[in-house]
N, C-alpha and C positions, 0 to 999 in steps of 0.2 A: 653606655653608663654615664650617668651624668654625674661632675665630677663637683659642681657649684657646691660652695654650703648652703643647706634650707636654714632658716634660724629654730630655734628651740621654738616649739608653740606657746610656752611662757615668756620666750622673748617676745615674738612676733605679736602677742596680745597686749604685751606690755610697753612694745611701741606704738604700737595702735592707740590706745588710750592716752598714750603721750603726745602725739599728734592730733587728737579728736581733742584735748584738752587744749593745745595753743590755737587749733583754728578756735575753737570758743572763745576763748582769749582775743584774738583778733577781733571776731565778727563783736563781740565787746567795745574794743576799742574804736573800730568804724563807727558804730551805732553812737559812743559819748561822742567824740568829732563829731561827726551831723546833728546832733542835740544842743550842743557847743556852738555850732556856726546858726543851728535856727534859733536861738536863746540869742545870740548875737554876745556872746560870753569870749574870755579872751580863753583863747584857743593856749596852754600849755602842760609841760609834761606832769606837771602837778596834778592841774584839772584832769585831763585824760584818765589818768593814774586811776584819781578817786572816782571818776565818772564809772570807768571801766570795773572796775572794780580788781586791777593786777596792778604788781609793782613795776614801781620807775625803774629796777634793772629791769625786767621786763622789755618795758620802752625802749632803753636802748638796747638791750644785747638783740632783740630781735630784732632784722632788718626789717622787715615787713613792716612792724608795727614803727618803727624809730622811720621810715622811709614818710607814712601815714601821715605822723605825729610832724615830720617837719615840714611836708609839704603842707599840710593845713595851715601850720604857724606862720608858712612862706604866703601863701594866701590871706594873712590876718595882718604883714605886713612886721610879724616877726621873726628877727634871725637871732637870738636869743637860744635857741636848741643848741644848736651846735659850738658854738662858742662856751655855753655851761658845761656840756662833756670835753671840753677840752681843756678846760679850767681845772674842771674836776680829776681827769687823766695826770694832768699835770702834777697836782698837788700829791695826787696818791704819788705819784712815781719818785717826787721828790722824798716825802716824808718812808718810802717804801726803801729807797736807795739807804735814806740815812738808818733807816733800822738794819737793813744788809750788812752794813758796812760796820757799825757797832757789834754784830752775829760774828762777822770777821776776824776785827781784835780780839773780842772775847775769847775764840776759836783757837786765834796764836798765841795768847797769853795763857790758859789750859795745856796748851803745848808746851811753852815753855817751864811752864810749872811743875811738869810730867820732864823732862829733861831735866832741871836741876833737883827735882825730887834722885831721880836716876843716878844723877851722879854726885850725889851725896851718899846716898845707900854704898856705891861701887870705892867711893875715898871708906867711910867707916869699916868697910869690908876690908880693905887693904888694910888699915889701920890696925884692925884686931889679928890680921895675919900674919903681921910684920912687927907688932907692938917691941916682940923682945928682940928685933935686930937691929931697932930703928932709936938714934940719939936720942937725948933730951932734945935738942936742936930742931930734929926732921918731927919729931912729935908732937913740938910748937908749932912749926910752919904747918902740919898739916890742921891743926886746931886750930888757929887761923885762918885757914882755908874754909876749913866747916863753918864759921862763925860767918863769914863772905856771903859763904852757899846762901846760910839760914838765913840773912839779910835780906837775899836776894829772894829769896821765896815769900820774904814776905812781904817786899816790894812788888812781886807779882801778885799776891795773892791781894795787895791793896787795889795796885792794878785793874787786876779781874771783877773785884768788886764793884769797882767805880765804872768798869764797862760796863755791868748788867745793872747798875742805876741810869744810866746813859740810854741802855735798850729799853728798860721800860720805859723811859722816858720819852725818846723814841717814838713805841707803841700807844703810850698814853698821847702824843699831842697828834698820833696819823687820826687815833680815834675822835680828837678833840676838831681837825679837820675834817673830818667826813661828817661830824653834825653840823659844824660851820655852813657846809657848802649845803647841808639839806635845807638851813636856816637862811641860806642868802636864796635859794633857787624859790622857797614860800615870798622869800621880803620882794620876789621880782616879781611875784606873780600877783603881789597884793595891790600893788599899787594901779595897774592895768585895769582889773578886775572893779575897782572904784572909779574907774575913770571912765 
């Protein structure tokens, strides 16, 4: 008895046509390289891209085709590939980290806003169980106490706010880089192409 898993026949079709799709994809991207190098055009990920007619993730997350794409360009006497995916790696990881880290405070500040919500509810509770045994005096200090609390909640809740202007802010300038770098990778590609 064989013990292997078979896959589903709706799996095993459905990676079939996802592998018949990326070899196309490929024999695609071979075919604009060689069009590329007999055009005597400058050989990069852009051109490929549009030649091929797939995208630039594409290019890179596949080896095969990112393998292709750079040794042509190492043939055309460009090393430009790999230096923009690392450019680009770069940029996301930074602007990635500072959004994390923003997620973070946010995260502790929620917490501690949920802590002093808690132990204000747990003082008022005391308060109203104790009201007739407790001074004028302990009844001050504990209303004083409250009034701290409530301060502080709402020094968190300023807090909090200003972390998730910080996040989207954050979010908005990761976005603001990743058109950047689509705009610098066209401006490198424009100037070759003229020349």
């Amino acid at each position: 008895m064989n013990t292997a898993t078979v896959p589903e026949p709706r799996t095993a079709a459905a990676l079939a046509a996802r592998r018949r799709k990326t070899e196309a994809a490929l024999e695609r991207v071979h075919q604009a390289i060689a069009r590329l190098r007999r055009e005597k055009a400058q050989v990069s990920v852009a051109a490929v891209a549009r030649r091929a007619d797939v995208s630039r993730t594409f290019l890179y997350d596949n080896t095969e085709a990112r393998a292709a794409v750079a040794a042509a360009m190492t043939q055309a006497g460009e090393h430009r590939f790999r230096t923009l995916a690392e450019q680009d790696a770069e940029r996301k990881a930074t602007w990635r980290e500072r959004a994390l880290n923003a997620e973070d405070a946010l995260k502790a500040a929620h917490t501690e806003i949920f802590t002093q919500r808690t132990r204000i509810g747990e003082l008022l509770g005391q308060i109203r169980d104790l009201q007739a045994e407790w001074t004028e005096e302990a009844i001050l200090r504990i209303t004083t106490e409250n009034t701290t609390l409530k301060q502080r909640v709402r020094q968190l809740t300023t807090d909090n706010r200003t972390l998730n202007e910080r996040l989207k802010a954050a979010r908005s300038n990761l976005r603001f880089q990743d058109r950047r770098v689509a705009d610098l990778e066209a401006r490198i590609a424009e100037p070759v192409l003229k020349s």
